[in-house]
C-alpha positions in Angstrom: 123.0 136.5 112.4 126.9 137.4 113.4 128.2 139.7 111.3 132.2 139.8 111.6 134.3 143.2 112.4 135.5 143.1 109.5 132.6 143.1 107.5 131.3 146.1 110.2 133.7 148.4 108.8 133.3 148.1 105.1 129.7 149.7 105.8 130.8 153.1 105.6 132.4 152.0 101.9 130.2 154.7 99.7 130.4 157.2 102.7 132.7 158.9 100.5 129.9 159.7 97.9 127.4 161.5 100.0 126.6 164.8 98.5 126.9 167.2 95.1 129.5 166.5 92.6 130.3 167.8 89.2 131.5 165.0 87.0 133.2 165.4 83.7 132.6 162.6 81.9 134.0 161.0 78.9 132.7 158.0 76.7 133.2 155.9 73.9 130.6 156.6 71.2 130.2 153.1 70.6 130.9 151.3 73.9 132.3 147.6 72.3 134.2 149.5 69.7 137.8 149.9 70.4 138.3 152.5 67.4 135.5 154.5 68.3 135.8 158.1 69.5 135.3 159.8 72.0 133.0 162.4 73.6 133.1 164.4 76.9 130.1 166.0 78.3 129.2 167.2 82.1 126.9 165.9 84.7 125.8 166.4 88.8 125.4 163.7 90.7 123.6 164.0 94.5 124.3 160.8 96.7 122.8 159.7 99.8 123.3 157.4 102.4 120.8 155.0 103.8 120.5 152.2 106.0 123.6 153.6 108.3 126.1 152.9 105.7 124.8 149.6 104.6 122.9 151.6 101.3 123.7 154.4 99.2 121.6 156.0 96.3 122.6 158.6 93.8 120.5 161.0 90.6 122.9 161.8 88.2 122.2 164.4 85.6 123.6 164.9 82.2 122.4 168.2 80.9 124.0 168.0 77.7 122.4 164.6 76.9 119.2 165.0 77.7 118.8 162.2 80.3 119.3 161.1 83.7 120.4 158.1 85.5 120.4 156.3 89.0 122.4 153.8 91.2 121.0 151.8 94.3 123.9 150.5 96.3 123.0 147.8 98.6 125.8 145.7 100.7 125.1 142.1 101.9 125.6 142.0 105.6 126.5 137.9 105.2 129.6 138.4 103.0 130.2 142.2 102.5 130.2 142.5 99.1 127.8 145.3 97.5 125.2 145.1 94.5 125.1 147.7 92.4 122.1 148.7 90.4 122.0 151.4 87.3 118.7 152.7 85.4 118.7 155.2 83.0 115.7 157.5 82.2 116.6 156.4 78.4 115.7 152.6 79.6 113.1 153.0 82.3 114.2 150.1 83.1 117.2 148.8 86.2 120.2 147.1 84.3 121.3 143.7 85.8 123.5 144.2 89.0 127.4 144.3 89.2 128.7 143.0 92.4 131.7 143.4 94.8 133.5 145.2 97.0 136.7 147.6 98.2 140.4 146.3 98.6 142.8 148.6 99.2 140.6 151.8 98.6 139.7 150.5 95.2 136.4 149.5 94.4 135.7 146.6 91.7 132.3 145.2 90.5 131.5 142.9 88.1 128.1 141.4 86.8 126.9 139.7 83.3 124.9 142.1 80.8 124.3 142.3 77.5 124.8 145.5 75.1 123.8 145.5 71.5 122.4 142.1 71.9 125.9 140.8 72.6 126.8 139.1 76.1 128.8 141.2 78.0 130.8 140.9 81.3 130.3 144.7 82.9 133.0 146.1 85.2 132.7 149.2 87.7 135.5 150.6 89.3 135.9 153.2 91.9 139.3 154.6 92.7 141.5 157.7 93.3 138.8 158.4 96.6 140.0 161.8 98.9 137.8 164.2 99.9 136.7 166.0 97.3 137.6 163.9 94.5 136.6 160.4 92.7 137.1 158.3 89.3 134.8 155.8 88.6 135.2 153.8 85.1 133.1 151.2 83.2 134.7 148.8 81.0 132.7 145.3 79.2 134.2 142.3 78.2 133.0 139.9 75.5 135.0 136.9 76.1 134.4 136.2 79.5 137.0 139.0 81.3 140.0 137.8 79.3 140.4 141.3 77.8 138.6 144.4 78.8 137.3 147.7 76.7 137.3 150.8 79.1 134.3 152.9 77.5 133.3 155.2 80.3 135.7 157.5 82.7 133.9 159.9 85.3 135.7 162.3 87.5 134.2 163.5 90.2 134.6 166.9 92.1 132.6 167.4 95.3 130.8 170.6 95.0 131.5 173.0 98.3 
């Protein structure tokens, strides 16, 4: 297999996420509701970075609410997109991927779910990368990406 420079370089894509963060979080309390309210709590997140650059794993912890979650990154050498895979200690179980990939230092990823029992388009973005610093948001779709819900807002602070 060939893989193409430009695919080469996008390895390093979650680089960015290796190590401690705070995150201040804020959610919807009812994630398909647009009139629902609000709630902020904190977390720490630890992120690794695994097969050089080509997988990247975090724990996150959200002392607050009791639970914990996970991501398994894993990029496609073939067409440089990544998968992105979520469990929750709430579940025990790994949520149906979202897929894609960077442009222009922002990260988009999208991947069919279902919440509630209703069918749901999921999107994860990553944006606003330096440093020491990262947003990540979550928003779900019911009809197919035509309109979008935000429901979930992280902002991340790398712990020194």
């Amino acid at each position: 297999m060939s893989v193409e420079a430009p695919y080469r370089t996008r390895m390093t894509d979650f680089d960015f996420l290796v190590g401690t963060w705070d995150v201040a979080n804020r959610w919807r309390v009812d994630f398909l509701d647009p009139e629902s309210g609000w709630e902020e709590f904190p977390a720490v997140s630890r992120a690794t970075r695994h097969f050089d650059g080509g997988a990247s794993f975090d724990e996150i912890e959200f002392p607050t609410k009791d639970f914990s979650g996970m991501t398994v990154r894993l990029r496609d050498p073939e067409t440089g997109t990544w998968s992105l895979y979520w469990a929750s200690s709430r579940r025990g179980t790994i949520f149906p991927p979202v897929t894609g990939k960077f442009d222009d230092g922002i990260g988009e990823f999208y991947g069919d779910d279902t919440m509630n029992d209703v069918p749901i388009l999921a999107r994860f973005r990553w944006s606003g990368i330096t440093a020491d610093s990262a947003h990540w948001e979550q928003a779900f779709s019911t009809d197919g990406g035509k309109t979008w819900l935000d429901n979930w807002y992280m902002d991340l602070t790398r712990r020194s």
